[in-house]
C-alpha positions in Angstrom: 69.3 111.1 51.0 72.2 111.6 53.5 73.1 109.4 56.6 74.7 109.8 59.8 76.4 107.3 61.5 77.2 106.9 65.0 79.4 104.0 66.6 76.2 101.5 67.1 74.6 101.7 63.9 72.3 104.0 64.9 71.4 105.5 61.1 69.1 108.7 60.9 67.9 109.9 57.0 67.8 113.1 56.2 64.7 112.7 53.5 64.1 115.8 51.5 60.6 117.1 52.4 59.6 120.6 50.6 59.5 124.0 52.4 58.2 124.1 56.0 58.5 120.1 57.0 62.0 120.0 55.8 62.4 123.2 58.4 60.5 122.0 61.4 61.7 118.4 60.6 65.2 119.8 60.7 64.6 121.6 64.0 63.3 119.0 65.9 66.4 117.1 64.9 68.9 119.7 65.9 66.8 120.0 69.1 67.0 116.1 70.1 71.2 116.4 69.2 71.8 119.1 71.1 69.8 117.9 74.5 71.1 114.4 74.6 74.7 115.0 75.8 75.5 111.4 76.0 73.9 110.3 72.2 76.1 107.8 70.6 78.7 109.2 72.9 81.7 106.8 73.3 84.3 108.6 75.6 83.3 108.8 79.2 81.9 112.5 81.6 82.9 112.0 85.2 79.9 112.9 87.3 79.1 113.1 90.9 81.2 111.2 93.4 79.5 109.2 96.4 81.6 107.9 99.4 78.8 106.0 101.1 78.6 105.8 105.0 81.7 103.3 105.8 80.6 100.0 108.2 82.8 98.6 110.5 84.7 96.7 107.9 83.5 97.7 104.3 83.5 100.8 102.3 81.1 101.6 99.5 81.1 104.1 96.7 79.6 105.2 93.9 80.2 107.3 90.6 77.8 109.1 88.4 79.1 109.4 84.3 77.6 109.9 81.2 78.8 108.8 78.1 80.3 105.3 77.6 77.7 104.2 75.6 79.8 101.0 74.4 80.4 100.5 77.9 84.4 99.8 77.9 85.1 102.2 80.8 86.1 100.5 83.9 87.5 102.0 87.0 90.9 100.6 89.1 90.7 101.3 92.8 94.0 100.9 94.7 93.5 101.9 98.9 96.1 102.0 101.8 95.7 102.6 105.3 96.2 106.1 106.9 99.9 106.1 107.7 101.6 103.6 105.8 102.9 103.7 101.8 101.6 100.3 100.4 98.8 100.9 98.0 97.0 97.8 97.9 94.5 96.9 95.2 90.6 96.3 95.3 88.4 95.0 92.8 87.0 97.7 90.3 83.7 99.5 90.6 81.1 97.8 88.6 79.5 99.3 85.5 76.1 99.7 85.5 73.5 101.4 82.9 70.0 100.7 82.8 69.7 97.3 84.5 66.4 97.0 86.2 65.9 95.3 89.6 61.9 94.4 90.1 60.3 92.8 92.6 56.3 92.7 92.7 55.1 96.1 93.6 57.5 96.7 96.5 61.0 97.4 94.6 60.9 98.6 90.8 64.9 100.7 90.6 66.4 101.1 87.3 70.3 102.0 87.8 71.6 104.7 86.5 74.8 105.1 84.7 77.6 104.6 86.8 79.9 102.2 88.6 79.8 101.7 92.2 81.2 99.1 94.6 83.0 98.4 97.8 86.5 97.6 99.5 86.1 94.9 101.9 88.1 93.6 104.6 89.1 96.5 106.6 90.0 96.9 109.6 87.3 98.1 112.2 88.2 101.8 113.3 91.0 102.6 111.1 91.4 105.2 108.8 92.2 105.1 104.7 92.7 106.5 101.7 91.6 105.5 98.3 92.1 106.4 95.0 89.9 105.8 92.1 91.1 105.7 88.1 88.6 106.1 85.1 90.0 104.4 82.4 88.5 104.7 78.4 89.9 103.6 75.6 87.8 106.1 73.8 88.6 109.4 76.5 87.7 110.6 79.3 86.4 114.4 79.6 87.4 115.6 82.8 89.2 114.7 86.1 89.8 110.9 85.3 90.7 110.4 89.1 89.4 110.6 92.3 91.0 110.2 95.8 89.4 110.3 99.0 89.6 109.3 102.9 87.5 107.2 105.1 87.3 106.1 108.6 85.6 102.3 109.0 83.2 102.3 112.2 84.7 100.9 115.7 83.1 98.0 116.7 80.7 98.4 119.6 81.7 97.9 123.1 79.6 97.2 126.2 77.9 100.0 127.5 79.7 101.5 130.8 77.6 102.3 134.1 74.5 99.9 132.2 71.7 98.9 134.4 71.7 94.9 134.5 68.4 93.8 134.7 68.0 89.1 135.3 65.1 87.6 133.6 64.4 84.6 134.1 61.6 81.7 132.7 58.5 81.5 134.4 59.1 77.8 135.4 63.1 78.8 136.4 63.5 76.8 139.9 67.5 77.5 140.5 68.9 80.7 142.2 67.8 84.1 140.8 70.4 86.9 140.8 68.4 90.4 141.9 67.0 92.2 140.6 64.9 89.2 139.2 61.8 88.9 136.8 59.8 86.3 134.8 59.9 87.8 131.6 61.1 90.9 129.7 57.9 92.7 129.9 57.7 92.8 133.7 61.6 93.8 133.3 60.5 96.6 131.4 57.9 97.6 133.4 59.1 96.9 136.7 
């Protein structure tokens, strides 16, 4: 009987069958092996990259990976603002693999492996970039960095040339500014 070890003490026995089960046995083995690209699979595949739409003071993103099965990877993110030199530093993207979120009926999401997370306290309407760093003690297979640009949203103004439309309560006794109405429906309406 032979054994094959992986880093989790994941053991799988060879048993010596006669003739055709040894064969088929063997095939299905070398099958499983050779379409699970991430099976006891220490160092770390960079996948797709997600910049998720900015807000007005927050940036979020996401990256896909496989591999990392002892989960030690972790990702730095440093970020500066269009036009100056000073990187700054942000807290790292989260690991995640497999954690499940449920919720009654409504929300049942499993995550997939990756790490995602966010840089907050921006400044509304400015533009930056940031750089992300995959880090494994075990290797990383493939481009171990990523650097990319975002604008953050402005933050809304008033609407020029708006119609200003007064309601007012039903009971209201003081002076009405015109147009007037008693409620928003009849404001709608007209």
């Amino acid at each position: 009987m032979e054994k094959l070890k992986c880093s989790h003490n994941i053991k799988i026995r060879f048993v010596l069958l006669p003739g055709k089960i040894k064969t088929i046995a063997m095939c299905h083995l070398l099958v499983f092996l050779l379409t699970s690209p991430a099976f006891c699979m220490d160092k770390t595949i960079p996948g797709k990259f997600i910049v998720e739409p900015p807000t007005i003071i927050c940036a979020g993103f996401e990256w896909n990976i496989e591999g990392d099965d002892n989960r030690n990877a972790s990702v730095e993110v440093t970020y500066h603002e269009s036009g100056t030199s000073q990187w700054r530093e942000a807290l790292p993207l989260l690991r995640l693999n497999g954690e499940k979120v449920v919720f009654g009926e409504l929300i049942n999401f499993t995550a997939p492996n990756m790490f995602a997370g966010s840089i907050f306290d921006l400044k509304p309407g400015t533009g930056y970039e940031c750089r992300f760093v995959l880090k494994d003690p075990d290797g990383v297979s493939g481009q171990a960095s990523k650097t990319v640009t975002v604008t953050t949203r402005q933050e809304p103004t008033d609407y020029k040339g708006e119609r200003v439309l007064h309601v007012y309560p039903p009971d209201y006794k003081g002076e009405k500014e015109e147009p007037a109405f008693t409620g928003l429906m009849e404001a709608y309406y007209g």
